[in-house]
Rosetta silent file (secondary structure, phi, psi, omega in degrees, C-alpha in Angstrom):
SEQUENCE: XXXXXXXXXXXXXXXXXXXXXXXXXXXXXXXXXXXXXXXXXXXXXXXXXXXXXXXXXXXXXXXXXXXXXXXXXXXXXXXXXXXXXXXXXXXXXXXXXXXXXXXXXXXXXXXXXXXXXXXXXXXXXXXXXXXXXXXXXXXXXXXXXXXXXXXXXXXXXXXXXXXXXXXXXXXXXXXXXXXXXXXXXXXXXXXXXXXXXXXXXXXXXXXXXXXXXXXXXXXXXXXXXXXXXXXXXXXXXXXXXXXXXXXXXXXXXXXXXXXXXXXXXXXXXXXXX
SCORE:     score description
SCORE:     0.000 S_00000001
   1 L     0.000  112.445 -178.636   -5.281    8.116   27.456 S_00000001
   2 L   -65.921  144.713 -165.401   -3.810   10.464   24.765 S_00000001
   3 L   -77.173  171.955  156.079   -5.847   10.349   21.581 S_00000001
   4 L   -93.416  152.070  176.348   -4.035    9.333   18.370 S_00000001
   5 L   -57.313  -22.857  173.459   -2.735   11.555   15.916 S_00000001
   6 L  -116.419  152.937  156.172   -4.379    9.923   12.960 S_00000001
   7 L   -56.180   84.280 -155.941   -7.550    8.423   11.869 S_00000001
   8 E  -131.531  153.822 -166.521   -6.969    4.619   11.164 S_00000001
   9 E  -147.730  129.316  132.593   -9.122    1.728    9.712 S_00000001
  10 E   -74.440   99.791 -171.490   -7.861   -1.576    9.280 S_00000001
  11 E   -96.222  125.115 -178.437   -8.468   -3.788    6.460 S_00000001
  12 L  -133.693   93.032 -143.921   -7.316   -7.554    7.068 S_00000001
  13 L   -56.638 -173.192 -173.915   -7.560  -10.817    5.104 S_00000001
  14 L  -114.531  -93.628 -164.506   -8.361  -13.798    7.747 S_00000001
  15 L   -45.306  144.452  162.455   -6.258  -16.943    6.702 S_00000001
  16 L    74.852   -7.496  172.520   -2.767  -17.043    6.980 S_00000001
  17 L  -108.507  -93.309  158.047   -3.242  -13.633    8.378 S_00000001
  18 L   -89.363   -0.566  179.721   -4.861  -12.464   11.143 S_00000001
  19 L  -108.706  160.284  171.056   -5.613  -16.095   11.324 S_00000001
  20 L  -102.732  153.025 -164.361   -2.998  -19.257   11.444 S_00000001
  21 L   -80.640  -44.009  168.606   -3.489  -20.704    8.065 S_00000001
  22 L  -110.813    9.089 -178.867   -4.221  -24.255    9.683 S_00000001
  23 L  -106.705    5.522 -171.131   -5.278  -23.876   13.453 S_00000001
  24 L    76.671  -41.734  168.578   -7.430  -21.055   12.649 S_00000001
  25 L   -28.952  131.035 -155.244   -5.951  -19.133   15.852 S_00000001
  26 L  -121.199   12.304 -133.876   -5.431  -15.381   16.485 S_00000001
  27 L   -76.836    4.162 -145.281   -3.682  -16.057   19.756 S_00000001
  28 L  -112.836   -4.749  160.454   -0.075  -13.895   18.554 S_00000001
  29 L   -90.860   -5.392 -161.286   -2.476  -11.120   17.536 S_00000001
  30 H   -51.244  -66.565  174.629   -4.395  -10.799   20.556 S_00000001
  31 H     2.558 -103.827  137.087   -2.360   -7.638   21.566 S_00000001
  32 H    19.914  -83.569 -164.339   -2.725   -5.996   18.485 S_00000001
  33 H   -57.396  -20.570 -155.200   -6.638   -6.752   18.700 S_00000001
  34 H  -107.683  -92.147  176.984   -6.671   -5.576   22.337 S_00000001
  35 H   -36.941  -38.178 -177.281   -5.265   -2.130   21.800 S_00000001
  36 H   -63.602  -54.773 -165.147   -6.955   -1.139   18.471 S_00000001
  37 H   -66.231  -49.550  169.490  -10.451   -2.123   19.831 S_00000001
  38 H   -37.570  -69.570 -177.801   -9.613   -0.262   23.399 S_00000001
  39 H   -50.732  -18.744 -163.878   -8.568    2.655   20.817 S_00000001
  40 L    35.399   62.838  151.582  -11.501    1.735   18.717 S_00000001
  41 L   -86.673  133.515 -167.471  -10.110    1.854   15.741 S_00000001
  42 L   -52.127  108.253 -170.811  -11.867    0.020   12.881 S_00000001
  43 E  -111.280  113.167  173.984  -10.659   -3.265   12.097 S_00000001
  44 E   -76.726   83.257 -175.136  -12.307   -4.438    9.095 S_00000001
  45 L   -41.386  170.302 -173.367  -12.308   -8.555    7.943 S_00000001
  46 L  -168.445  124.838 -167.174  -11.690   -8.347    4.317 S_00000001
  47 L   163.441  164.999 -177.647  -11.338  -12.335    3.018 S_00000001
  48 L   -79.741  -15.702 -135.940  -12.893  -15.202    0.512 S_00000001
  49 L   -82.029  163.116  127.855  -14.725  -16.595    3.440 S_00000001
  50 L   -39.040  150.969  179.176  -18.378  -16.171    3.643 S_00000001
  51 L   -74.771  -10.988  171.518  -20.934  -13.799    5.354 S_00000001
  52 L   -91.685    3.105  156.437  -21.771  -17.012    7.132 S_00000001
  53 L  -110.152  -28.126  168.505  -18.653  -17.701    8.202 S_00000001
  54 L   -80.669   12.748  173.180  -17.452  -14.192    9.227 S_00000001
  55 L  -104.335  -34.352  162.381  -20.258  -13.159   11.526 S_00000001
  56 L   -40.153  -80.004 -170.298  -19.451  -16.190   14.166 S_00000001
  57 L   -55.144  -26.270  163.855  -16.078  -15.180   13.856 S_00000001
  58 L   -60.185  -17.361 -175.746  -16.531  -11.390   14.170 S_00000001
  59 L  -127.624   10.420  160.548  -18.082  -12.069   17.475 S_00000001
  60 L  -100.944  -21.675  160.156  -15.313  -14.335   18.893 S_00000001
  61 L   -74.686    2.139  161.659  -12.928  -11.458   17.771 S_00000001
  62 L    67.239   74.620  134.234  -14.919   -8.581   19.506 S_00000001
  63 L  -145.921   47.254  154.822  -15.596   -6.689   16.296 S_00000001
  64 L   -54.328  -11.590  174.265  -19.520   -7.837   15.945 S_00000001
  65 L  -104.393   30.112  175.434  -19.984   -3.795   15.216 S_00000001
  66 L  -120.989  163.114  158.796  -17.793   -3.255   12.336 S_00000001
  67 L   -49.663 -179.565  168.320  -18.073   -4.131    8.578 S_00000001
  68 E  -177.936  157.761 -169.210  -16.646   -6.595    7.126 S_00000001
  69 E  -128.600  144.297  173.705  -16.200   -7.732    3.236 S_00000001
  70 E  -119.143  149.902  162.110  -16.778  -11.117    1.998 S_00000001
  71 H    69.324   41.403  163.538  -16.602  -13.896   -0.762 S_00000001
  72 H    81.646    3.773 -172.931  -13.438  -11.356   -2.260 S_00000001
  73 H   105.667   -7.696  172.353  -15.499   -8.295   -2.505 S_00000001
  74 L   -57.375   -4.872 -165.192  -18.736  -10.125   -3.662 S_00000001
  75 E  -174.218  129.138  170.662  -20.537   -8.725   -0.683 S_00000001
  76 E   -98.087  138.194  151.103  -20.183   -5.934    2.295 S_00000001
  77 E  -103.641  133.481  175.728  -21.268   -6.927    5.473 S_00000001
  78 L  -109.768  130.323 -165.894  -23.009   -4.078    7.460 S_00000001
  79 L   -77.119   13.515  175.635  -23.182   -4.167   11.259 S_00000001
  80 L   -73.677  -34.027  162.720  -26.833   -2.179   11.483 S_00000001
  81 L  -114.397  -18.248  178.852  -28.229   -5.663   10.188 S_00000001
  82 L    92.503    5.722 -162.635  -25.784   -7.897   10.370 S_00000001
  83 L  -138.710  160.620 -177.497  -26.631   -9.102    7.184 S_00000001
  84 E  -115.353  160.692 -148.845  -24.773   -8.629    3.971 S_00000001
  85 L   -83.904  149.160 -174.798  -25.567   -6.211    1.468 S_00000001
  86 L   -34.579  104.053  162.994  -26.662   -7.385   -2.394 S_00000001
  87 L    -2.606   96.697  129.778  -24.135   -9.226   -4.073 S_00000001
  88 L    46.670  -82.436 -168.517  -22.048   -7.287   -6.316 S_00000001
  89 L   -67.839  157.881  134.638  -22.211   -9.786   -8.559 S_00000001
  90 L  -101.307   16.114  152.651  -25.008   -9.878  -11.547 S_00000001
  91 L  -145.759  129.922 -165.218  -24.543  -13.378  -11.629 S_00000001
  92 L   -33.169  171.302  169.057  -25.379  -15.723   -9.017 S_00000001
  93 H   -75.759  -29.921  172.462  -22.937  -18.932   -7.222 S_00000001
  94 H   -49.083  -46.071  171.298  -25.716  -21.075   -9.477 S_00000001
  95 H   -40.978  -52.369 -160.994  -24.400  -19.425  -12.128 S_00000001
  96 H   -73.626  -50.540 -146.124  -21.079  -19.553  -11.450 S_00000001
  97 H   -82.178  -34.404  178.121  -21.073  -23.322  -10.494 S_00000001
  98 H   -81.610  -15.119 -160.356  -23.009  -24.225  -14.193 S_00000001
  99 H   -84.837  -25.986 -169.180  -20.828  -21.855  -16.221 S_00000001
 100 H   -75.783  -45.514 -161.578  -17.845  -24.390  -14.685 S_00000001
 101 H   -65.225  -44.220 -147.919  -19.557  -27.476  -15.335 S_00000001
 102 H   -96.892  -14.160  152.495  -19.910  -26.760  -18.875 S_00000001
 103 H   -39.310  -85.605 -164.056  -16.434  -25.572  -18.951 S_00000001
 104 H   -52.021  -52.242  164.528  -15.281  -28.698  -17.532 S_00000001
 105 H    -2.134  -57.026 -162.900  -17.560  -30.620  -19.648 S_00000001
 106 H  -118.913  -15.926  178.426  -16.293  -29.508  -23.116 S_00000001
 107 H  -113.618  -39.351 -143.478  -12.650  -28.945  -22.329 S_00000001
 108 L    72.713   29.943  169.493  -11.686  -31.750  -19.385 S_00000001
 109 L   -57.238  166.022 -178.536  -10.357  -29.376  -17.160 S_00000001
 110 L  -121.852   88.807 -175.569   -9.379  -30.969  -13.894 S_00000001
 111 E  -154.629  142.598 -179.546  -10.683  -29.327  -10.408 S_00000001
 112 E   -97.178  102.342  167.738  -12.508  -29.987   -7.586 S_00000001
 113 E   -80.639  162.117  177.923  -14.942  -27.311   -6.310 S_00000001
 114 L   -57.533  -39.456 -179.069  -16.919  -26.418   -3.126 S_00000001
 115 L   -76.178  -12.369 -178.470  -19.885  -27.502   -5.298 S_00000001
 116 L   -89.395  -42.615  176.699  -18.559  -30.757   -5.921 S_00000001
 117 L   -76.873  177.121 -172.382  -17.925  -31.528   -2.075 S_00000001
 118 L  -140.869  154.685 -164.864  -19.847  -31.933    0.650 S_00000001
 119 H   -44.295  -41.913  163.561  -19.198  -30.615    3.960 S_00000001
 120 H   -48.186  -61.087 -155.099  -17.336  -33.584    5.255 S_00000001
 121 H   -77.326  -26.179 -160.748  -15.003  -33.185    2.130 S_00000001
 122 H  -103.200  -12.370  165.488  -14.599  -29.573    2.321 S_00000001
 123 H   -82.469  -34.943  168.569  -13.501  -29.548    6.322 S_00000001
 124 H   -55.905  -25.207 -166.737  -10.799  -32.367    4.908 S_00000001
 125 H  -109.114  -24.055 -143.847   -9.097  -30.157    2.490 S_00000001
 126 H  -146.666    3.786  169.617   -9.279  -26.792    4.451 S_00000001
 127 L    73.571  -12.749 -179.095   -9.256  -28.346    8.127 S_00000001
 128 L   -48.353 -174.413  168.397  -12.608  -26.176    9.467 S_00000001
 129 L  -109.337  162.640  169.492  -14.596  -28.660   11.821 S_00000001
 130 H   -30.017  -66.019  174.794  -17.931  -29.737   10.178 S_00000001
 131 H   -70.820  -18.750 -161.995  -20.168  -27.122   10.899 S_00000001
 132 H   -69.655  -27.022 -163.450  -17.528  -24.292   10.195 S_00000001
 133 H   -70.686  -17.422 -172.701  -17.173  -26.164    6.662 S_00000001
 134 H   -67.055  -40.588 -164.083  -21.061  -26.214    6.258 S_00000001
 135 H   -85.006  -20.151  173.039  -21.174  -22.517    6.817 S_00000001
 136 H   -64.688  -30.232  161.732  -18.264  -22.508    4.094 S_00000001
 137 L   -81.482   11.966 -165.439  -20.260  -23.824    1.597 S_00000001
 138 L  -113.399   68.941  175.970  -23.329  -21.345    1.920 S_00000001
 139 L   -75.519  172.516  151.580  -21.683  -19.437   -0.765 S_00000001
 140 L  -160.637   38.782  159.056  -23.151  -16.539   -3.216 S_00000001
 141 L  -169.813    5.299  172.413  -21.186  -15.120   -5.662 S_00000001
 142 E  -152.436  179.102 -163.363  -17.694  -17.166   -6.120 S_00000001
 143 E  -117.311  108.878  145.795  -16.453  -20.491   -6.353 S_00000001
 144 E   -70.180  149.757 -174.304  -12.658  -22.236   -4.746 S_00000001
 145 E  -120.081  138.239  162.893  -11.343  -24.351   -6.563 S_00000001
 146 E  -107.725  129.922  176.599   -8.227  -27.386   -6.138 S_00000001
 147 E   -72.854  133.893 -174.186   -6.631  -26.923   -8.929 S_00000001
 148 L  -128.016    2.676 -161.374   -6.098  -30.509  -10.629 S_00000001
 149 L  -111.070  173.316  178.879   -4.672  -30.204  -14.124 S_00000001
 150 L   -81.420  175.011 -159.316   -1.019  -28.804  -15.280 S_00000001
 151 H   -94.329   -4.728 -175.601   -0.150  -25.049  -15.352 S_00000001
 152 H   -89.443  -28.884 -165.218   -0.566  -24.832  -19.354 S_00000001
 153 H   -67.966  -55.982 -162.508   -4.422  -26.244  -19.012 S_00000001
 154 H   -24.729  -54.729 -168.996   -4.828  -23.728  -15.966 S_00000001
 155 H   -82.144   39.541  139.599   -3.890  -20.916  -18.191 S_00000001
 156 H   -75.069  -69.251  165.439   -6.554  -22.147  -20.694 S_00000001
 157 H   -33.596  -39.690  163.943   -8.901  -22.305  -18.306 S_00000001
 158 H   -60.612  -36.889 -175.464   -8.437  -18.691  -17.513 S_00000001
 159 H   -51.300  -60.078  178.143   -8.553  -17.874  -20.933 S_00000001
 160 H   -59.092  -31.391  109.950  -11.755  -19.519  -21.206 S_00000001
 161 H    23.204 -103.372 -179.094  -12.833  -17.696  -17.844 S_00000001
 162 H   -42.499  -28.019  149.097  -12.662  -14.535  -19.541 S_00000001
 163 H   -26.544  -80.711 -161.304  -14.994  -15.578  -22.083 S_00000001
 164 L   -77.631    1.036 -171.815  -17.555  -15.958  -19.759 S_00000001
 165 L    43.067   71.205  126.419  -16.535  -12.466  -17.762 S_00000001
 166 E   -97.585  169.424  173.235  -15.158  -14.330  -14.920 S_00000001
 167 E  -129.095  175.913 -167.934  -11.863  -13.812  -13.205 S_00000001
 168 E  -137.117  125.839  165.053   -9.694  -16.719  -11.943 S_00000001
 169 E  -120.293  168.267 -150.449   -7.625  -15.174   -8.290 S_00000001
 170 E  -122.242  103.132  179.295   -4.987  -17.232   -6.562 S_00000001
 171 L   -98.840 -137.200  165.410   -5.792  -17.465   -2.886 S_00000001
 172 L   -53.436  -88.416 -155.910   -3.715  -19.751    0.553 S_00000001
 173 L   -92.232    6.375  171.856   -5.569  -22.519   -0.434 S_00000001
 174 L  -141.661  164.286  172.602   -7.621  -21.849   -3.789 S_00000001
 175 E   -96.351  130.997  160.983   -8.489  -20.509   -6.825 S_00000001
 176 E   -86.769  128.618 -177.325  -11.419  -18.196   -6.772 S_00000001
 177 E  -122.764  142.317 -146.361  -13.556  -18.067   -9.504 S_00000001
 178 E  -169.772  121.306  173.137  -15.502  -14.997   -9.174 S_00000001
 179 E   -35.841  150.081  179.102  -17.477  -12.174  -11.765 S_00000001
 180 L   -78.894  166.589  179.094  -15.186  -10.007  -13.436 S_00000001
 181 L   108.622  -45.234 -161.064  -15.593   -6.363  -11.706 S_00000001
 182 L   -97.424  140.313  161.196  -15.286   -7.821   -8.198 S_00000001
 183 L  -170.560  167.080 -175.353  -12.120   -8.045   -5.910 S_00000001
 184 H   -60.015  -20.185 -163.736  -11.553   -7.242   -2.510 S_00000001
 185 H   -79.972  -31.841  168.496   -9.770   -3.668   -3.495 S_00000001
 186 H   -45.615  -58.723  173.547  -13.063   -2.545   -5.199 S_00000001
 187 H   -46.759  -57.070 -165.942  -14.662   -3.300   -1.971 S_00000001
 188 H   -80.227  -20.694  147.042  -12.562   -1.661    0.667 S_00000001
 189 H   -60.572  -17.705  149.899  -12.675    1.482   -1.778 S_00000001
 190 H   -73.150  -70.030  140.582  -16.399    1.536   -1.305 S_00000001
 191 H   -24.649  -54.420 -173.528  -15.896    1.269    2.675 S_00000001
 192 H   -44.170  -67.391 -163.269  -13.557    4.349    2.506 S_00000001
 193 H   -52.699  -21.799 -179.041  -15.946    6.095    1.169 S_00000001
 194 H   -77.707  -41.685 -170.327  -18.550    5.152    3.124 S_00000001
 195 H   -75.871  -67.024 -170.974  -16.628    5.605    6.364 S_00000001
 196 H   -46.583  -40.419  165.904  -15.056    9.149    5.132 S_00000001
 197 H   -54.427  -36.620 -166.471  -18.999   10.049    4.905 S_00000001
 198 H   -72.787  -53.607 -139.653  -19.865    9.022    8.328 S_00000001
 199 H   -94.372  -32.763 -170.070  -16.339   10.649    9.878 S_00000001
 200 L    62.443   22.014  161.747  -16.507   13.546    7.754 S_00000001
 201 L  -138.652 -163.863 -150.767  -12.767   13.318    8.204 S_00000001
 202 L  -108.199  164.806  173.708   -9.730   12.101    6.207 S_00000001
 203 L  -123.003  137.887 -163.052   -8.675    8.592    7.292 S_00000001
 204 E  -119.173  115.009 -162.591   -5.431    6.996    7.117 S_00000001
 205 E  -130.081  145.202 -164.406   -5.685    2.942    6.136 S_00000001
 206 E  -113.568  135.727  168.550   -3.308   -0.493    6.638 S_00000001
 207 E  -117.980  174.862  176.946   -4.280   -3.511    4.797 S_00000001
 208 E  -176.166  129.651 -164.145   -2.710   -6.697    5.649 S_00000001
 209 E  -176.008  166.931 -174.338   -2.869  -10.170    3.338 S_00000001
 210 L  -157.168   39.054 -176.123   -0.831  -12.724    2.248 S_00000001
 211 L  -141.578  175.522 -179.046   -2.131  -14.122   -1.105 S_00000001
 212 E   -90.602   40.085  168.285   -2.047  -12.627   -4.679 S_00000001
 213 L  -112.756  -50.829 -176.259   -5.990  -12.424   -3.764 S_00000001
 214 L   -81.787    6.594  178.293   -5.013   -9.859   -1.655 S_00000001
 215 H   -35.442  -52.096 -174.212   -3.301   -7.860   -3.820 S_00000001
 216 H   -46.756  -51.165  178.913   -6.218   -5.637   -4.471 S_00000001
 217 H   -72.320  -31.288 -167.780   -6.621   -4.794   -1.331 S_00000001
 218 H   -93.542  -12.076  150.895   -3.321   -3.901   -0.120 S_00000001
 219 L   -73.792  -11.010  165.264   -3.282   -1.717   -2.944 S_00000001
 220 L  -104.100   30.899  161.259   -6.250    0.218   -1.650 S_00000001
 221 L  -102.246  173.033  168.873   -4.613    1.040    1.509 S_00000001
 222 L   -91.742  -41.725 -166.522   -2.162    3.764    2.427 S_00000001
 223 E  -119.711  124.431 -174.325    0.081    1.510    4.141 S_00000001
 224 E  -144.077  135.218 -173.453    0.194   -2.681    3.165 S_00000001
 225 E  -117.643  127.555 -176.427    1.928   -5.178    5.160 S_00000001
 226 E   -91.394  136.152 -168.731    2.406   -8.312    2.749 S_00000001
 227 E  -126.123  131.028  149.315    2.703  -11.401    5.746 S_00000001
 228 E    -2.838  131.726  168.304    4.680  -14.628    5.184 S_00000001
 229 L  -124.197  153.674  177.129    2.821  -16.422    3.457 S_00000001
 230 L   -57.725  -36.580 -172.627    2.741  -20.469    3.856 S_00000001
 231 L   -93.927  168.185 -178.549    2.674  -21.149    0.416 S_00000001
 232 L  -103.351   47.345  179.193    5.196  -19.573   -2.288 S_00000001
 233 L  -100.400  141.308  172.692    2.724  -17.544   -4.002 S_00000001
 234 L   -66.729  114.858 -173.241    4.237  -14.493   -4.589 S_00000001
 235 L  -108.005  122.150 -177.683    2.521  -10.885   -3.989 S_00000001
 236 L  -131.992  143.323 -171.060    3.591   -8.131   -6.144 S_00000001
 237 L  -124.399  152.606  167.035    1.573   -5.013   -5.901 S_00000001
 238 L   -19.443  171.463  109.933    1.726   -1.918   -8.643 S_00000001
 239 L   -45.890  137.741  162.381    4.260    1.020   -8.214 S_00000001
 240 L    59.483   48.448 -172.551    2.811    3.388   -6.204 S_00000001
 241 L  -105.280  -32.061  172.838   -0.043    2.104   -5.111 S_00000001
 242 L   -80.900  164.262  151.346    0.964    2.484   -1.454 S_00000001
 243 L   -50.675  -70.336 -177.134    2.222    4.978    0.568 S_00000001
 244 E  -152.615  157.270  164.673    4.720    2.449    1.976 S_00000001
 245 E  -148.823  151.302 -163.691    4.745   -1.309    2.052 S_00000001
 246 E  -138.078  141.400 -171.614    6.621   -3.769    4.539 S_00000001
 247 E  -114.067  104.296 -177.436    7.205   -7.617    4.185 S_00000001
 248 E   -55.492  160.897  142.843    7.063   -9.544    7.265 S_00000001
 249 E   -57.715  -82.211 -179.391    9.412  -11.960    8.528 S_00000001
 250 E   -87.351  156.196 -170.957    6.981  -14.111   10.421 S_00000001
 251 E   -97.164  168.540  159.371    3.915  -15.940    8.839 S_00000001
 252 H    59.660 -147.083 -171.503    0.053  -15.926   10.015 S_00000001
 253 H   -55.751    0.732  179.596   -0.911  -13.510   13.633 S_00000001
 254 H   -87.566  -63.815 -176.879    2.960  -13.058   14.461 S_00000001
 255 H   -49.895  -53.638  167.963    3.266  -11.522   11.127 S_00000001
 256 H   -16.545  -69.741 -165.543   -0.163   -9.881   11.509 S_00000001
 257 H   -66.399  -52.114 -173.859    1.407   -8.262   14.691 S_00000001
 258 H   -41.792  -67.398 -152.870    5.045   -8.068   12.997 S_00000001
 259 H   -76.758  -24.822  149.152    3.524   -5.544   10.276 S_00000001
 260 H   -58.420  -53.822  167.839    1.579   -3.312   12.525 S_00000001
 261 H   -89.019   19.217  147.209    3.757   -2.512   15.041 S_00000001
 262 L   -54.637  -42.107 -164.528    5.912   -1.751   11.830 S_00000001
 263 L  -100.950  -50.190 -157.840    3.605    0.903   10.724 S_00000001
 264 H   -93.483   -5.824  165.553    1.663    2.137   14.222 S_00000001
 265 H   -66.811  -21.696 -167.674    4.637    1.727   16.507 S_00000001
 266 H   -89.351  -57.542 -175.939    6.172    4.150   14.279 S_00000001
 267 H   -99.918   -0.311  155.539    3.369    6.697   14.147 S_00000001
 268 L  -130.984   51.846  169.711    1.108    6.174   17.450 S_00000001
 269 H   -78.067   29.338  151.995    3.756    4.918   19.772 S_00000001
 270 H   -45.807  -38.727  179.419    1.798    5.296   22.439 S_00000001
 271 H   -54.064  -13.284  174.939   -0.191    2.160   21.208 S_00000001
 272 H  -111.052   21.364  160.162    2.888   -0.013   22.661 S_00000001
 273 L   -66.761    0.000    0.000    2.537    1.319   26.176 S_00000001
């Protein structure tokens, strides 16, 4: 098997991505997932989800030994424990979830949070089965949000946000409320570095996302394939933040696939023997 010419690490949101945005389901990536891991190149999760929802999933997707970044950049997971490294954050989801309250409290804002639901409520809006939604709730360092108010209150609500050094990010299906400082692109720039220590060589890295959440991220890649997204939120990334960046056709693990063999068909095609 001829090696590849480059060093490559994959950074990849879940929903709507490497994931179908409602069956959960990888099956149009499987390829994809099947050469890179044979090659063993590093395929990173990157996503809002929890570390207590990405380690189950990390081990039905064969990559229980890689990193992975959670809650938006609130947290690296490392695979020597398995557990994820200190929050980021300096202020807690307790935090987060009172600084909201008293927001809503004092303004009327209109939104429904993860803290407000209950597991049952939070597999109805986002489609998980029960326990996946249980493990969805065992947040620590951001909040989603259904947005429930009009777009002028929203942007108050941001305003007021910023007050409080929060950020407000747009994900598929939520708003993330989150410490200011944190985003996934922060994150996966920490993982370079961390990796480029390890490899002691230069690495060449693909993002892949399909929310304005991921924006961050696909700007800390060399190469970022923006995927269909279900919804019409729009992803606009800097000038020049990229190398190159390519806009799928197809949405969720087609696109996933679409955007890949876009980049690595072009520059390992061996990988599509």
């Amino acid at each position: 098997m001829p090696e590849l010419t480059t060093n490559w690490v994959i950074f990849t949101d879940l929903d709507g991505s490497l994931l179908d945005h409602d069956t959960y389901r990888w099956d149009d990536a499987g390829p994809w997932l099947n050469r890179l891991q044979r090659r063993q190149v590093p395929i990173i999760i990157t996503t809002s989800k929890t570390a207590a929802e990405i380690m189950p999933l990390q081990q039905a997707l064969g990559l229980s030994d890689m990193p992975a970044i959670a809650e938006n950049g609130a947290h690296i997971l490392l695979p020597s424990s398995r557990r994820s490294s200190p929050s980021t954050s300096s202020l807690t989801y307790s935090d987060i979830c009172r600084q909201l309250q008293q927001l809503r409290e004092r303004y009327g804002f209109l939104f429904r949070g993860f803290a407000d639901m209950d597991a049952a409520a939070v597999a109805a809006v986002t489609g998980l089965t029960l326990p996946q939604a249980a493990l969805a709730r065992q947040r620590h360092a951001s909040e989603p949000l259904l947005w429930q108010g009009d777009t002028a209150s929203l942007e108050t609500f941001r305003a007021c946000l910023a007050q409080k050094k929060l950020s407000l990010t747009q994900g598929g299906r939520f708003l993330h409320v989150m410490h200011n400082g944190i985003s996934k692109g922060i994150a996966v720039h920490q993982l370079i570095k961390q990796l480029q220590a390890v490899t002691r060589q230069a690495l060449a890295t693909i993002g892949l996302g399909d929310g304005p959440n991921d924006a961050s991220l696909l700007e800390a890649t060399d190469y970022a394939v923006i995927i269909k997204g279900k919804h019409n939120h729009h992803v606009t990334l800097s000038p020049n933040s990229c190398k190159e960046i390519y806009r799928t056709q197809a949405a969720g693990p087609a696109g996933w696939s679409e955007g890949l063999t876009y980049f690595l068909g072009r520059y390992e095609a061996e990988l599509l023997d």
